[in-house]
N, C-alpha and C positions, 0 to 999 in steps of 0.2 A: 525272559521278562515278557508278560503280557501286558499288552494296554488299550486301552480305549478309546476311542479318539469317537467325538460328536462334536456337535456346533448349529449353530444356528436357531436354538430354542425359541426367540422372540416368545417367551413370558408375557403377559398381557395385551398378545395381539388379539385385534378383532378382526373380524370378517363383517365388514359395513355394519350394520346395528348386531350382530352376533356376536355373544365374548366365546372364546376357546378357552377359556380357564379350567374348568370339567375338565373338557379331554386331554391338556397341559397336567394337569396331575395325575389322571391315568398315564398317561406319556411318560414323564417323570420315573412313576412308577415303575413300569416296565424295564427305563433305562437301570433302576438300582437292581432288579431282580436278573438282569443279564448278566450285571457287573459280575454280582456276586455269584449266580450258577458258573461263569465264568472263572472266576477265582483272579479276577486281572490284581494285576499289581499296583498299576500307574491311571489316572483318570485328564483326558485331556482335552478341554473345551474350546473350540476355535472360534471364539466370539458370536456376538449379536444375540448376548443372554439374555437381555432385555426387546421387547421391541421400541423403548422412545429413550430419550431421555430422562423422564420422570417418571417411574414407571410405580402403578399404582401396590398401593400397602399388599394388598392379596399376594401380585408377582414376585414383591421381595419376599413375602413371607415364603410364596413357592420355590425358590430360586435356593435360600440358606438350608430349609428344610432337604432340597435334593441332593445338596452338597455336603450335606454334613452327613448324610446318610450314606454317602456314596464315598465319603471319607472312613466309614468304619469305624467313628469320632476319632480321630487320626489315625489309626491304622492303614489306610491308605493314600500316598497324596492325590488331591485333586487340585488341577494348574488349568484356571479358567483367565482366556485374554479380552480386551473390550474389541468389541466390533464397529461397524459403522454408526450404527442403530443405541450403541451406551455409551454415557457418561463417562469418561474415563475417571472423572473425579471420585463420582459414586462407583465404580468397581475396585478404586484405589483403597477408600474411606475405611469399609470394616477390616483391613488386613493384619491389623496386631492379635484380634481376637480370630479368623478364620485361620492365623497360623496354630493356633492352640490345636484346632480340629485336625490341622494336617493338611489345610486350603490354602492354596497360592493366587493370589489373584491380582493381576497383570493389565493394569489401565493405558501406559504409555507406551510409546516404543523401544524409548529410551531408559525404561525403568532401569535399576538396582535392586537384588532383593536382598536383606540380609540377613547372613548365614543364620540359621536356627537351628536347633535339634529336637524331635518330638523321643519319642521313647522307642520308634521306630524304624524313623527314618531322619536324613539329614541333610540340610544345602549343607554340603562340602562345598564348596567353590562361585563365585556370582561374582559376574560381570553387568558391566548394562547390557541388554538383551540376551544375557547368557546365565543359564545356571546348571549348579550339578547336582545333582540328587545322588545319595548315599543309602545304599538299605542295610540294615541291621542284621538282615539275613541273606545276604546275598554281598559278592566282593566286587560284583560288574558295577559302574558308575553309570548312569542314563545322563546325558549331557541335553541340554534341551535351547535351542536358538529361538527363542521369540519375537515377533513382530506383530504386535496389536495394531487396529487400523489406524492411521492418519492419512490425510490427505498427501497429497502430492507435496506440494510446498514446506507442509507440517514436516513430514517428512527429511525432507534436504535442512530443515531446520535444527529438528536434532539431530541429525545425526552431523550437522556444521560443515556442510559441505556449499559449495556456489551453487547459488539457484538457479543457475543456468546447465546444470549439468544433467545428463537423465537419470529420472527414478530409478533405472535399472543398472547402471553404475555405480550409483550411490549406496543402493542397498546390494549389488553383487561384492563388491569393496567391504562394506561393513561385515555381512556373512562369512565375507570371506578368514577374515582378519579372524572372529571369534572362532571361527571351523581349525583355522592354521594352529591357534592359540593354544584351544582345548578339546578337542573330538580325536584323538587318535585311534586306533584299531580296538583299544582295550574296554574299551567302553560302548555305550547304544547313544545314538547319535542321531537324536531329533528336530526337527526345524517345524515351527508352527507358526502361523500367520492368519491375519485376518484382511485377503491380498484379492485383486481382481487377477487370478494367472493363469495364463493360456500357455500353449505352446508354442513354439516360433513356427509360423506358417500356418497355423492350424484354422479352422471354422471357428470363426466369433462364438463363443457363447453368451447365450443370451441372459441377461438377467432376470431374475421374478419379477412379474408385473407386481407392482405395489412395493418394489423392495427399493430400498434410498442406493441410485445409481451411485457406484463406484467407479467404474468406467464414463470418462467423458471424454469423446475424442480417442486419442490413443494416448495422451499425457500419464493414467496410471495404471496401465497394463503393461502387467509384471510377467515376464518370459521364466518359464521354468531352467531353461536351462543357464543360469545364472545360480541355480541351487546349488553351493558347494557339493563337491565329490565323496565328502566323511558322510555326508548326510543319506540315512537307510531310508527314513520315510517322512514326508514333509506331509503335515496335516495342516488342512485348511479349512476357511471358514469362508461363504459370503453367499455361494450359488448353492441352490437347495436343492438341486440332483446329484446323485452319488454317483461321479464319476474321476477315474483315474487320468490325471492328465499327463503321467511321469511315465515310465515302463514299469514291465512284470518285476523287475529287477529292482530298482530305484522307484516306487509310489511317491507320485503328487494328489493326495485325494481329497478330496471334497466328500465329507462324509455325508450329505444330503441336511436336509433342518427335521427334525423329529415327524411333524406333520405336514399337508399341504395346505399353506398358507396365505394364494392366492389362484384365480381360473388359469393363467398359466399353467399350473401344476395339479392340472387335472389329471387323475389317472395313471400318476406318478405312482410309486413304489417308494415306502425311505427307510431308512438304513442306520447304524452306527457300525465302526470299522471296529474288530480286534483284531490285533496286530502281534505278531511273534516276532520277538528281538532278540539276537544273542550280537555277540562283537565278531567282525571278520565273515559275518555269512550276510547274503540275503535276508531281509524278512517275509514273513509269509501275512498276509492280512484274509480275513473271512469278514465280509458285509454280510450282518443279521439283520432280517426285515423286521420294520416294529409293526405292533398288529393293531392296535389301537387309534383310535381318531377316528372321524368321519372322511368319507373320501366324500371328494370335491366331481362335479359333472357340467359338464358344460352340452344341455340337449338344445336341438332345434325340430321343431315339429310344426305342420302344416294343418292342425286342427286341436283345438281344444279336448276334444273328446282322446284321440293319441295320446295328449301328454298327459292328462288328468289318470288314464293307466299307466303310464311310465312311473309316475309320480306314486302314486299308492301303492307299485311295486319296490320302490326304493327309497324307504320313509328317513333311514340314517346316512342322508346327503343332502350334502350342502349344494345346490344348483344354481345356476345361468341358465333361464330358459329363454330361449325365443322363439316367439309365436309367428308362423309369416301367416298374412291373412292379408285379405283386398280392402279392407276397412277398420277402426279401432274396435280392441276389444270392448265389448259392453261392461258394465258394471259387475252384471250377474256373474257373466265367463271370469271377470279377475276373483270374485268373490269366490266361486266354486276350485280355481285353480289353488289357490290359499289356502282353502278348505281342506284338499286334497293333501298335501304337505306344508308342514311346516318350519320348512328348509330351504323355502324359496329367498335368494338372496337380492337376484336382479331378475325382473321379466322385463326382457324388453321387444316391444311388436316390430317386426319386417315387413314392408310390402311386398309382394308378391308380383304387384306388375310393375317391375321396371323402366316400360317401355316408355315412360312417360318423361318427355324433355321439358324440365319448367322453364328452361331459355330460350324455348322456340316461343313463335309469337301464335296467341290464337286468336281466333277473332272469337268475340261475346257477345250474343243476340240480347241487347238491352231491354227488350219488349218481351223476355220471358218472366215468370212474377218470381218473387223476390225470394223466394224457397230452391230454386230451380239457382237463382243468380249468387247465393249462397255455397250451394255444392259446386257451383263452380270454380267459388275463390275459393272454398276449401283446398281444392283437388290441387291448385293453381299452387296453394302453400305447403304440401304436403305431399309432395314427389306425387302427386295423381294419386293419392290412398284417398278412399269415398268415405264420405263424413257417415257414422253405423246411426241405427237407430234411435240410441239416448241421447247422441248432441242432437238431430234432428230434433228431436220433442220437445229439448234446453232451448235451441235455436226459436222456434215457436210460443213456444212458453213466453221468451221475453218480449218476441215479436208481438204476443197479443196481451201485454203485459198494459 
């Protein structure tokens, strides 16, 4: 059995006044044309398909279009979960008609889905959080454990457990139960989640800047190894670098988010996982880099003239530039830097001289004229950075107004 494991699409996210919609459908794209050079069997999305809650007409339009294509119009299933960032209501809503297509789509944690059969394939079996898939050509059963996001609390809620007990009990307990249940050798044995999990002992990972924190505290960070033992590979959703948090043997992966979606993830690499399943072996997974999207840069340069050629050397990037300089940039300099690219997303100026304590006390010669007594409260409010040329003139200007 082949499968596909991605996550993290965020559909009509922007990049401060920038839409990624364009390169969200090239994205898209590329993800159907892997599928299919691929030949996978199974499609499986680990949340945050949206990035808000309301997510605009465009995104859903992009969202049904990628699914349905990547369904085969059901020839193949696709099992998409909500993440932090969707609606669980809205991912629930279209699911009489997305089963038509051969689309599963998985809002709660505590869902049920029931049993269906397309012309292809078939829920044989469904629990809450549990289903089985049936292929028409094929006698192996893929059993799939799902967990879409909820909160901490949300959590202990459905699944009717005391809310004093920890996240990691409550859902080791519940996995456990559906693992015991129905995952035996004879079948592919997957667990997908849309989960903050780390490894026990391991280096915090960090979340995306701009990404709606999961982790607060240690309250919902979830320890992999709490991952039942049937389970071959646990696909996840939430951090958007592709990384394995499980072993060579047993994968916990985080398939990356299609694009780089904030400065954070500058210079990042992303990815989608294919995965080789059979019953009773190891699987094998291969991360294929997608090639599409703007890459993100985070420069810092000491002169305008520097970055104005950095910048015309690399017209398809999205950048963070900082300018360090002894005084504000002029009018002209931001005008020309803009000129230069039109990818600039934040500039923001650095002073250059540090050395300046605005807590120390100075003394201020009152008998200097009022141009002079000016740059001084400047500097006084502005870590020591020297007021440039055009506020001087502004400054004056009113002055002889």
């Amino acid at each position: 059995m082949k499968i596909l494991h991605t996550a993290d699409w965020h559909l009509g996210k922007r990049l401060d006044r920038f839409s990624r919609l364009e390169e969200q459908v090239l994205i898209m794209d590329e993800i159907i044309q892997i599928a299919d050079a691929q030949n996978v069997d199974l499609i499986i999305i680990a949340g945050d398909l949206f990035d808000n809650f309301n997510p605009s007409v465009e995104a859903v339009e992009l969202f049904y279009k990628t699914l349905k294509h990547l369904s085969l119009n059901g020839k193949r299933p696709v099992i998409a979960i909500a993440g932090n960032h969707d609606s669980p209501n809205l991912i629930n809503a279209p699911d009489p008609l997305a089963r038509e297509c051969g689309i599963i789509l998985i809002g709660h944690p505590k869902a049920k889905i029931i049993p269906f059969e397309t012309e292809y394939f078939s829920i044989s079996n469904s629990e809450e959080g549990f289903i089985e898939l049936k292929f028409k050509n094929s006698e192996i059963p893929v059993r799939i454990l799902h967990t879409p996001y909820a909160n901490e609390i949300r959590l202990k809620e459905y699944f009717g457990e005391n809310k004093e007990e920890e996240i990691n009990k409550v859902l080791a307990e519940n996995w456990k139960n559906l693992a015991d249940q129905f995952c035996d050798e004879n079948g592919i044995n997957i667990l997908t989640a849309h989960l903050y999990m780390n490894k026990k002992g391991a280096e915090i990972l960090e979340e995306p800047e701009g990404e709606k924190p999961i982790k607060i505290g240690n309250a919902d960070l979830i320890f992999s190894d709490i991952i039942p033992d049937q389970i071959q590979y646990t696909a996840l959703g939430h951090l958007h670098a592709f990384q394995n948090i499980g072993s060579a043997e047993k994968p916990v992966i985080y398939s990356s988010s299609p694009l780089c979606y904030s400065f954070s993830e500058a210079g990042q690499k992303k990815y989608i996982s294919i995965i080789d399943a059979e019953p009773r072996k190891n699987v094998s997974f291969e991360k294929i880099h997608l090639q599409n999207g703007k890459s993100l840069a985070r420069k810092t340069f000491d002169s305008v003239e520097k970055a104005v050629n950095w910048l015309s050397e690399n017209p398809n990037t999205f950048v963070e530039l900082t300018l360090e300089s002894e005084t504000f940039l002029t009018a002209d300099e931001r005008k020309l830097l803009y000129q230069s690219h039109n990818g600039i997303v934040y500039l923001i100026p650095k002073i250059k001289n540090q050395d300046f304590n605005e807590n120390s006390v100075h003394e201020i010669n009152l008998n200097q004229n009022i141009e002079s007594l000016f740059q001084d409260y400047f500097k006084s409010k502005n870590g020591g950075q020297k007021a440039n040329e055009d506020l001087m003139n502004l400054f004056n200007e009113i002055l002889n107004a």
